[in-house]
N, C-alpha and C positions, 0 to 999 in steps of 0.2 A: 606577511602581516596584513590586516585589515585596513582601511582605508581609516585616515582622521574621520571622514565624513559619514562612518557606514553608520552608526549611529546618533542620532541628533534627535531634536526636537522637530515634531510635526504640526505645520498647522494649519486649520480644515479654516481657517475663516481669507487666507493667501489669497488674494485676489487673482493666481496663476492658478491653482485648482478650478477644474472646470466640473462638472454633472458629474462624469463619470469617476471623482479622487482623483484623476490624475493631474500630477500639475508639479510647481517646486516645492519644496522640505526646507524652509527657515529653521536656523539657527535660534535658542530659545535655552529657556531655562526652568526646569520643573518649579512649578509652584510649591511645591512643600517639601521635596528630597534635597531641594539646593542643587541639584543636577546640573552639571555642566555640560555638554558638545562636545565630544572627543575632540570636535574641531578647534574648540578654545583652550581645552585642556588635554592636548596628545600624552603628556607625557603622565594624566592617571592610570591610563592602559596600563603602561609599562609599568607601575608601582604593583595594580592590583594584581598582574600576571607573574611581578618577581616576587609578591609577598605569599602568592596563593600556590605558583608553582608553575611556570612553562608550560605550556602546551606541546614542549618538542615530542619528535617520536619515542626517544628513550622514557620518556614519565608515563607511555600511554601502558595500560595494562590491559593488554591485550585477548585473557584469558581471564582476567579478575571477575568475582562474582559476589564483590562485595560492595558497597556503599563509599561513597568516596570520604578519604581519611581525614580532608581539612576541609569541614563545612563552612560555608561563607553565612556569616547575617548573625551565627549561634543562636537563632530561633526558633522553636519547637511549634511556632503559628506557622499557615499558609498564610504567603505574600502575593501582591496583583499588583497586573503592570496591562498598560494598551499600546499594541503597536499598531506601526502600519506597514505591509511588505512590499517593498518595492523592488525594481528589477535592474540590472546591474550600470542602467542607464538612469537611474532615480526616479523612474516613471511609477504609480502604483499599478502592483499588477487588478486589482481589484476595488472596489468603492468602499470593501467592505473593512472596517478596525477590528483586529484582532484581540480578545483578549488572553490571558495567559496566567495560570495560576501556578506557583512554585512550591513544589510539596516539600518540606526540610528534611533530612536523614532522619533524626528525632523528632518528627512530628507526633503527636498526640493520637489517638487510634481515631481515626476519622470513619464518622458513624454514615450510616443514611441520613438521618436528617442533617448532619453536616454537610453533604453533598446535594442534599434539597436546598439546604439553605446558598450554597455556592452557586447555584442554578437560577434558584428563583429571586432569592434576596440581591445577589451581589453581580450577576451577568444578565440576571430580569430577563429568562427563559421560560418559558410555557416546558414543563416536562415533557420530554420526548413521548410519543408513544412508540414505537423502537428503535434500540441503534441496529444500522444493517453494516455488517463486516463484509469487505470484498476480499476474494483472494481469487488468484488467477497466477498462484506461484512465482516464481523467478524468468521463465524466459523471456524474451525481447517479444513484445506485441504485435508485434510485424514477422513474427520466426516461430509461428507456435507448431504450425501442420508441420509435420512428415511427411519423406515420401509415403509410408504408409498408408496415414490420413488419408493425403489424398485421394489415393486407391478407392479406397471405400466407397459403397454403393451408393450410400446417400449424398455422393459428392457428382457421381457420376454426368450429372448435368455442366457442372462448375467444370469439368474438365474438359470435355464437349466443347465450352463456349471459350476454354484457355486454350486447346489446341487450335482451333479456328482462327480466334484474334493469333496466335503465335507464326501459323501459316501463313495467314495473310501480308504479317509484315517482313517474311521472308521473300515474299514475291515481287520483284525489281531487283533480286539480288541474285546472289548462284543460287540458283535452281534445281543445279543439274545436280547437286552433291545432294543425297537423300538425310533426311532426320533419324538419327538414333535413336531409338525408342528410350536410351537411356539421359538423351540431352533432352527430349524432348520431355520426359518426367521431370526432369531436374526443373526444366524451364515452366512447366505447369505449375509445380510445387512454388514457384514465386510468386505465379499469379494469384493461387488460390488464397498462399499468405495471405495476400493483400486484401480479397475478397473477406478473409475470416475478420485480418484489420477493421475493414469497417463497419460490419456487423454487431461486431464489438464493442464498437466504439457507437454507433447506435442504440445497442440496450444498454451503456454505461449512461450513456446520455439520459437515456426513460428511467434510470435508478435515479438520477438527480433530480429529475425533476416530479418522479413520483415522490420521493422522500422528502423533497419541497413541499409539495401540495398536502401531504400528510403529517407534518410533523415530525417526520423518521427523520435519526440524525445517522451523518456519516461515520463510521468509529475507525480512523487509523490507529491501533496499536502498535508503537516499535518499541513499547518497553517491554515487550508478552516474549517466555523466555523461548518460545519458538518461532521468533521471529515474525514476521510480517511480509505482503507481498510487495516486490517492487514494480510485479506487471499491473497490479490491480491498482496501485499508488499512480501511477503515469498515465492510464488508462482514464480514471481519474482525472487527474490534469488536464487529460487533452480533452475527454468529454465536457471541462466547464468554459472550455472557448468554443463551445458547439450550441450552451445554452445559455439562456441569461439568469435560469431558476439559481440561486444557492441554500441550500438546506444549511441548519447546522452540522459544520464539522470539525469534531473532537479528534483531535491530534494527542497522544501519551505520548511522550517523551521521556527519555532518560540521560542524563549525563556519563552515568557509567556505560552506557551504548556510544555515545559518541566519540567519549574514551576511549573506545577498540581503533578507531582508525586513524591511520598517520600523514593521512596527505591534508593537505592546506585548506581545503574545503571544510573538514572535520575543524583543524584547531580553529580559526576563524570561526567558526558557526558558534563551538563551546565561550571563548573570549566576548562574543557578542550578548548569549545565554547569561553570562555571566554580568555583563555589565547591566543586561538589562534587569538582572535581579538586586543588582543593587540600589537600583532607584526603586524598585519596587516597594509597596507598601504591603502594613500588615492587613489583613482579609477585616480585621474587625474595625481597621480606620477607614480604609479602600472605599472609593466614591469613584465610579467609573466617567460619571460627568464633570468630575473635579480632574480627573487625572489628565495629566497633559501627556498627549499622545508624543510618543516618538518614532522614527522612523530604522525599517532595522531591513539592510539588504539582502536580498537573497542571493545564498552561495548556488546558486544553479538557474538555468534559465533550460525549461522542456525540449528547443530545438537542440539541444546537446547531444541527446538522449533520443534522436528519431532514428539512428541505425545504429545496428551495436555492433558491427564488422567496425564501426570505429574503436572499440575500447577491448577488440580481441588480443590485439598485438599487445603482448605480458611486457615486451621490454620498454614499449613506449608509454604505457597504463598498465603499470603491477598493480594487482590486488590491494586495494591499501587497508586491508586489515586481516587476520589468521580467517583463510575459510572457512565456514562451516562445512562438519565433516562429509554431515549431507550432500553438500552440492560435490563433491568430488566423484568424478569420475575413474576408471578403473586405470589412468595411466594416471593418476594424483592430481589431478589440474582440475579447477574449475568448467565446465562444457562455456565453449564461446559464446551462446545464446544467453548464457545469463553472468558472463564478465559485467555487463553493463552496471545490473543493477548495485553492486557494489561501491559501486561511487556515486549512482542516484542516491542510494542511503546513508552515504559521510554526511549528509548534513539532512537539516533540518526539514520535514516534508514542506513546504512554500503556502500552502491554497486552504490552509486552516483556517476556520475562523475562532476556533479555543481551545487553547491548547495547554494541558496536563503534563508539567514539566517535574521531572520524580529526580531526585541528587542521586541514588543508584538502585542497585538491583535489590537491597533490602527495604528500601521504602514501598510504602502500603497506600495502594487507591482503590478504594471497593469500585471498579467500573461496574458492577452489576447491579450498584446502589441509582446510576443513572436510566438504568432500564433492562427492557428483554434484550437480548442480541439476536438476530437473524442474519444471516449466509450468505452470501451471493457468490459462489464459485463457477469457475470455467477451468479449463486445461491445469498447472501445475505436474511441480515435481515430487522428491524426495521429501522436500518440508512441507508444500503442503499437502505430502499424503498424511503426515503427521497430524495437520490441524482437520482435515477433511475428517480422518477417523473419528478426531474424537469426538466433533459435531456430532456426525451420525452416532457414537455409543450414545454421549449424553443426550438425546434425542430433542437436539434445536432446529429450530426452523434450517431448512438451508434448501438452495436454487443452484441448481448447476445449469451453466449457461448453455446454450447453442448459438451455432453460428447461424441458423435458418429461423427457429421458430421455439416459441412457450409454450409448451405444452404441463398442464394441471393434471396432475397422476393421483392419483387415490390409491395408496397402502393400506394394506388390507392383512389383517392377524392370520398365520394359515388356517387357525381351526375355528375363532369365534367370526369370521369376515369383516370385522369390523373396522373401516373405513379411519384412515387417519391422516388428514390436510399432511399434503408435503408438496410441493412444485417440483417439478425434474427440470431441468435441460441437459440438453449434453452437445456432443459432437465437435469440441474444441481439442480435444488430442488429450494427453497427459490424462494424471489420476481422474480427472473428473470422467474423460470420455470411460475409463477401466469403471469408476464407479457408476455412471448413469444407466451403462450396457448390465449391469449385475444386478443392479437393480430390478430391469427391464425383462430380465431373464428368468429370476425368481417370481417376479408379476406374473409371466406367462407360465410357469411353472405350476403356478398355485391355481391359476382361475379358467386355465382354458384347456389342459390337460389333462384326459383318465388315466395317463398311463404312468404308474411310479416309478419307470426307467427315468423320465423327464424332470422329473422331482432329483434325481441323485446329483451328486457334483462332479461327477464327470461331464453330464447332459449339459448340467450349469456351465464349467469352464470351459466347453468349446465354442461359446456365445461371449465371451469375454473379449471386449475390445481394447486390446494395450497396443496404445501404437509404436512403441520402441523398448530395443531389451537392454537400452545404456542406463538410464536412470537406477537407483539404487532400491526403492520399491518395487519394479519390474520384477525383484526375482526371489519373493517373497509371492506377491499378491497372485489370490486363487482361495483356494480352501479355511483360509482364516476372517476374511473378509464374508464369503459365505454365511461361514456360523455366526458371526459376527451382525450379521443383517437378519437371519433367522429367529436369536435369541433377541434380542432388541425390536423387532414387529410382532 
């Protein structure tokens, strides 16, 4: 169960609050909801949870794709609430107040200009000029190479400089016993992880702070029914303790998402959601300088989440929700590199600063009313070979990462030449590296060869870089993805 304390009243005039938010979270009481302090009044929890329904594992519905059945508030208005997120010590993680709008099951069809208006009028935002979506799929941030990867020619330096550092520190030791070209791969592939780690974690860092200086805001979708990434969410994370820029970012939420999972992270985070919409006000009274902030804990703190051989072991951390069938591998289990993110996503993503909170999977929020969406991908798997496609059919901006360098590509129609802005990267493993290299293949294909052997997809698929044959897209991807990029350029 939640703390008395995890939600209360905040207040930013405390003379404990220093520059940066952080400080203590006084007890208080909402100016206009009557709002009490879980602290003064523990036992409304327990009324609103026994009248609205238990959070235990048995109520969760697991596979449900509908709305949830006892709506709270019986409002068919969007209601507004500000918090602030602090960390499991009451410390704020950030300066910045959150705010959070709650979309109802029966809301009313909510137009563009409704969402201009929630923007400009009611959160007094300057319209974006793009949101940028990241996905970097499910594996652990620090586990993305392969040995394969690593192999590879444009790595060939990084390995060079991994078996030398590995040599070295084997020297004052047994000597005499020689390295296996097999441990000594294994032991490379560590280093290079890490190498990819913070490269990563470098151009996530220039995403924030270009989308700072420009007005592009961050778009986490987890209400999108193909899920969302939890490496590009964490990556995230850790690149905003790297910078001081914060851009806006838009966090979607769903309750019937959080509803899928049964460990204590998930009900806590929902019972909090919950409370904090009931103080919420309606959008057309809602004054964000009136509103008295409260304070709302986060169920996770990012050091949790820096190795994921911690959350391998199934008996001591089960899955706490029905896998997605995606991520399954060919013995039915989850692959250990992305156990992790399943319990980064039981709860609430932490580092929003506005966040789009939907009652379930039939409620309606036009994101595309807030702007253009633009791509930022790197490595991924099975899901996001799914989101990558359909970028590429519907032909949205999108950036595949590299671990080295940005490189600006120019697409080009094969017959009119006609030149069409897109950004590449590549070289992070997973779908992206499969996509970047086919990409790269079809370019040369089109522009620097007379000979029509080169042009066929046999020519094509032996330039295809898939660095592993576990994943579920591995054993599809080839000739559909081809036409796929032919007819669409």
């Amino acid at each position: 169960m939640i703390d008395n304390d995890e939600l209360s009243a905040y207040d930013d005039n405390d003379t404990g609050v220093n520059e940066n938010g952080e400080g203590n979270f006084s007890a208080g009481v909402h100016p206009h909801s009557g709002f009490h302090p879980l602290a003064h009044q523990p036992s409304n929890l327990g009324n609103m949870i026994a009248h609205h329904g238990s959070p235990s594992p048995e109520n969760f519905e697991h596979n449900s794709t509908t709305s949830l059945d006892d709506h709270i508030g019986g409002t068919e208005v969007m209601s507004c609430a500000k918090f602030k997120m602090v960390d499991q010590m009451g410390m704020a993680k950030s300066a910045i107040l959150s705010e959070v709008v709650f979309i109802p099951q029966f809301s009313k069809t909510i137009s563009p200009k409704d969402v201009m208006d929630l923007v400009q009028k009611t959160w007094g935002l300057t319209p974006a000029n793009m949101l940028i979506n990241c996905d970097a799929g499910s594996m652990h941030p620090k586990a993305l190479a392969t040995q394969k990867l690593s192999a590879q020619p444009q790595f060939s330096t990084w390995m060079e400089d991994s078996e030398a550092q590995l040599r070295l520190k084997r020297e004052g030791t047994d000597t005499s016993a020689p390295v296996s070209p097999t441990e000594l791969a294994e032991e490379c592939n560590i280093v290079i992880n890490q190498l990819i780690f913070q490269r990563l974690l470098t151009i996530f860092s220039a995403v924030l702070d270009a989308a700072s200086l420009s007005n592009n805001w961050i778009l986490i979708n987890r209400a999108s029914s193909t899920g969302s990434s939890a490496t590009a969410e964490l990556m995230l994370e850790l690149a905003m303790e790297q910078t001081s820029q914060r851009p806006v970012i838009i966090v979607v939420e769903s309750f019937n998402r959080l509803r899928r999972f049964t460990n204590d992270d998930a009900k806590e985070q929902i019972a909090l959601l919950e409370k904090l919409r009931e103080i919420s006000e309606p959008i057309t009274a809602y004054d964000s300088n009136d509103f008295r902030v409260v304070k709302m804990n986060a169920k996770y703190s990012i050091e949790e989440f820096d190795n994921y051989e911690w959350w391998t072991d199934l008996a001591t951390h089960p899955i706490p929700s029905v896998p997605h069938k995606a991520d399954l591998q060919a013995n039915g289990l989850v692959g250990e590199r992305a156990r992790w993110g399943y319990h980064y996503q039981s709860a609430m993503f932490t580092s929003g600063t506005h966040y789009i909170i939907l009652d379930g999977d039939e409620t309606v929020f036009p994101i595309s009313a807030l702007g253009s969406v633009g791509n930022v991908c790197a490595n991924g798997s099975t899901r996001a070979y799914k989101r990558i496609r359909s970028v590429i059919q519907d032909g949205r901006p999108l950036v595949m990462v590299s671990e080295r360098e940005i490189r600006v590509c120019n697409v080009y129609e094969p017959h009119s030449k006609t030149k069409k802005n897109r950004i590449q990267l590549n070289n992070t493993g997973g779908v992206t590296q499969a996509f970047a290299s086919l990409h790269k293949a079809l370019g040369e294909a089109i522009h620097t060869s007379e000979d029509e052997e080169d042009n066929k997809s046999e020519a094509i698929l032996k330039k295809l870089e898939i660095m592993n044959n576990v994943d579920q897209w591995t054993k599809t991807f080839g000739i559909p993805e081809i036409m796929m990029f032919k007819v669409s350029e």
